[in-house]
N, C-alpha and C positions, 0 to 999 in steps of 0.2 A: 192426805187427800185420797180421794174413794178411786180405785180402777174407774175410767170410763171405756165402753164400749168401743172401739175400732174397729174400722172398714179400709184392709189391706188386702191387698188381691195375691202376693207375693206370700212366699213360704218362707219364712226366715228362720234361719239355722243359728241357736243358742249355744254356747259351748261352755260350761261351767269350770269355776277353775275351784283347787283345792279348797278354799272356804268355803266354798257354795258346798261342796262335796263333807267336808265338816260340819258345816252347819244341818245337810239332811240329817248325816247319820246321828247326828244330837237329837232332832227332832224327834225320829221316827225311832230311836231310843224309850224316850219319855210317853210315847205314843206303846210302844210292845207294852211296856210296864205297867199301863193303864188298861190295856185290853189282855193283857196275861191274867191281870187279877181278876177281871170279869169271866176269861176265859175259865178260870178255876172252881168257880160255881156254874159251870156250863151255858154260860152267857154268851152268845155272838156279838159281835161287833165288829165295826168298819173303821176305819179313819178316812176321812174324806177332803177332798180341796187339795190344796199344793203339794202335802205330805206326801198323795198317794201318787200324782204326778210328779215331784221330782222340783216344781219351779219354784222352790220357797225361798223367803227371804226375812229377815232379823224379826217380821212384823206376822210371819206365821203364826197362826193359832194351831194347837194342837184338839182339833176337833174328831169325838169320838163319838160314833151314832150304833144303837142299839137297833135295828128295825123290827124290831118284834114287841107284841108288848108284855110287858115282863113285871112283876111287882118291884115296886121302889125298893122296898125292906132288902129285897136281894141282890140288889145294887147297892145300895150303904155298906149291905154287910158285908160285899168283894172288896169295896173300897177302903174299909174298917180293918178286913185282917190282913190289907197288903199296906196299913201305914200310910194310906195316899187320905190327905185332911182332905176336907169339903168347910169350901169359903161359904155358898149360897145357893142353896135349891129357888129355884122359882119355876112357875107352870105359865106355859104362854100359849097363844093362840094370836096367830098373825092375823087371821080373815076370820070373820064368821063361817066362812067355809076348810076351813083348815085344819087339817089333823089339830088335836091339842096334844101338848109335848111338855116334860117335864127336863127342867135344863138342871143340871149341877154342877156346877163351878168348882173345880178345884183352889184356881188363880187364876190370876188376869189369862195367864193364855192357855188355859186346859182344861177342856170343858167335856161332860159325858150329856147327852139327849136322850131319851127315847116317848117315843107315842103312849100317850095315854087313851086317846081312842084311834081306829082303824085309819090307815093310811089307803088316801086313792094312790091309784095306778101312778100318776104324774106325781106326787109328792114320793111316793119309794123313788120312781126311776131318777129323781133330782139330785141327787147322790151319784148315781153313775153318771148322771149327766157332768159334774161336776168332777167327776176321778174318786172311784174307792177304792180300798184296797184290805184285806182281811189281812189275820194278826200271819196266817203262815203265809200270805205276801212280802210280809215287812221282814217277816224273819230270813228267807228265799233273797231277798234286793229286789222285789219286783216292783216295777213301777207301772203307771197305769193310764192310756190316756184320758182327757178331762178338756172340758170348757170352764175359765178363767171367768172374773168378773168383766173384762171387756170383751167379751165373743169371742176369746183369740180362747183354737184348738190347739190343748200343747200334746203332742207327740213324743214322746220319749226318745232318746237315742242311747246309743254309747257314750258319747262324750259332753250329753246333755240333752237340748230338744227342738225341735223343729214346732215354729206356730205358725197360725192362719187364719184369717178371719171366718165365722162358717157364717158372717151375712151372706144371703143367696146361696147357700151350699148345706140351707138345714135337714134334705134328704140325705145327703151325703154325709154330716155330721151324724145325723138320727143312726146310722147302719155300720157306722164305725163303732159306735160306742153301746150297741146294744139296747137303744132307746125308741120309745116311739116318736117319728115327727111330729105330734102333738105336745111330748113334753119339750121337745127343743124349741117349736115355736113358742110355747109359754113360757121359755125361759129369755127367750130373746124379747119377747113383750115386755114381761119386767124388766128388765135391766136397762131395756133400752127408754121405759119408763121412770126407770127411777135417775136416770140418768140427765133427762131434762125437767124432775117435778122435784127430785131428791127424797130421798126415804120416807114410808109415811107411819105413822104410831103403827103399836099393834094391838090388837081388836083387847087381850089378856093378857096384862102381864103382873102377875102376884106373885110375891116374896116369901115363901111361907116361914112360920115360927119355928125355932126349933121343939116342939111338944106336934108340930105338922105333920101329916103325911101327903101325897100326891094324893092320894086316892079319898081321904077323908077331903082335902081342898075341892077336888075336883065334883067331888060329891055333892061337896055345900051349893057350889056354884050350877049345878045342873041344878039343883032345888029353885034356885032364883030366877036363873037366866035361860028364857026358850030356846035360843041360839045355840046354847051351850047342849041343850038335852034332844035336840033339831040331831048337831053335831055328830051325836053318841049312836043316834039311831041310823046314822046314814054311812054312805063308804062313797 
């Protein structure tokens, strides 16, 4: 069942015990070894969500985001010479308005993105809205804080993390976490949307063949789709 959104006025203090503390260092493990490989063709990347905050749990994905846009070829080919297989590329677009993004799926839970056209302001900051953290974070133990899929701000500590609701408290979220209040109220509209309508399709989502590339796909589909080439030309 999906996080829902909560409206807690209290700070509550988390304190993780040995498993929880095993289970990160597993994750964020698997998480180095995916952005090490990247890192070796001089690729940046992030990991973003629980990872880089610290509150994970058996149901973590190991999400890896690129923010730059970078050709596909040199991302297969990091993933190629470090041994890490590739289940399923597909290119998605959530809104007509939305970055388009090329996903590659390692396994069920490890996954690499990056933008195939320009990213607005609110879709990069959606990431730190969320907790990121770079590969010399992970290597460091640094953790980061981050807004959860129910509004709750986790805080990091010593001995685990301090959450809180940022309903009414989106200036003050916005300035902790280096965001604009623009992105934090967009992020609190969706969730707190999806929360009573529940998910909705998204605008793109294509499988490619393996003879595909991102960029030949994306190609064909600007040819067809005004939306798509609307998209490319806007930021």
């Amino acid at each position: 069942m999906a996080k829902k959104p909560l409206l807690r006025a209290e700070r509550l203090e988390v304190t993780y015990d040995e498993e929880h503390w095993r289970l990160l260092r597993r994750l964020r493990e698997e998480a180095i070894e995916i952005m090490s490989a990247l890192d070796d063709l001089r690729i940046f990347s992030i990991v973003h969500g629980s990872i880089a905050r610290g509150d994970v749990s058996e149901k973590s994905d190991v999400d890896i985001f690129i923010p730059d846009i970078v050709s596909s070829f040199l991302v297969e080919m990091a993933l190629e010479r470090a041994g890490i297989p590739i289940s399923r590329r597909i290119l998605i677009q959530a809104t007509p308005t939305y970055s388009i993004k090329a996903y590659i799926e390692i396994d069920e839970g490890r996954s690499i993105s990056f933008p195939l056209s320009k990213l607005r302001k609110t879709e990069r900051e959606f990431y730190k809205f969320g907790g990121e953290a770079t590969l010399e974070m992970l290597k460091q133990e640094i953790r980061t804080p981050g807004v959860d899929k129910r509004l709750m701000l986790i805080e990091p500590t010593a001995r685990g993390h301090i959450e809180s609701s940022i309903i009414g408290r989106e200036n003050e979220a916005a300035k902790l976490l280096g965001v604009s209040v623009e992105t934090v109220l967009d992020r609190v509209r969706v969730l707190t949307r999806r929360d009573k309508i529940g998910r909705t399709g998204l605008f793109i989502e294509k499988e490619l063949l393996p003879e595909e590339t991102f960029e030949s796909v994306l190609k064909e589909l600007a040819e067809k789709n005004p939306a798509v080439r609307r998209r490319l030309r806007t930021v």
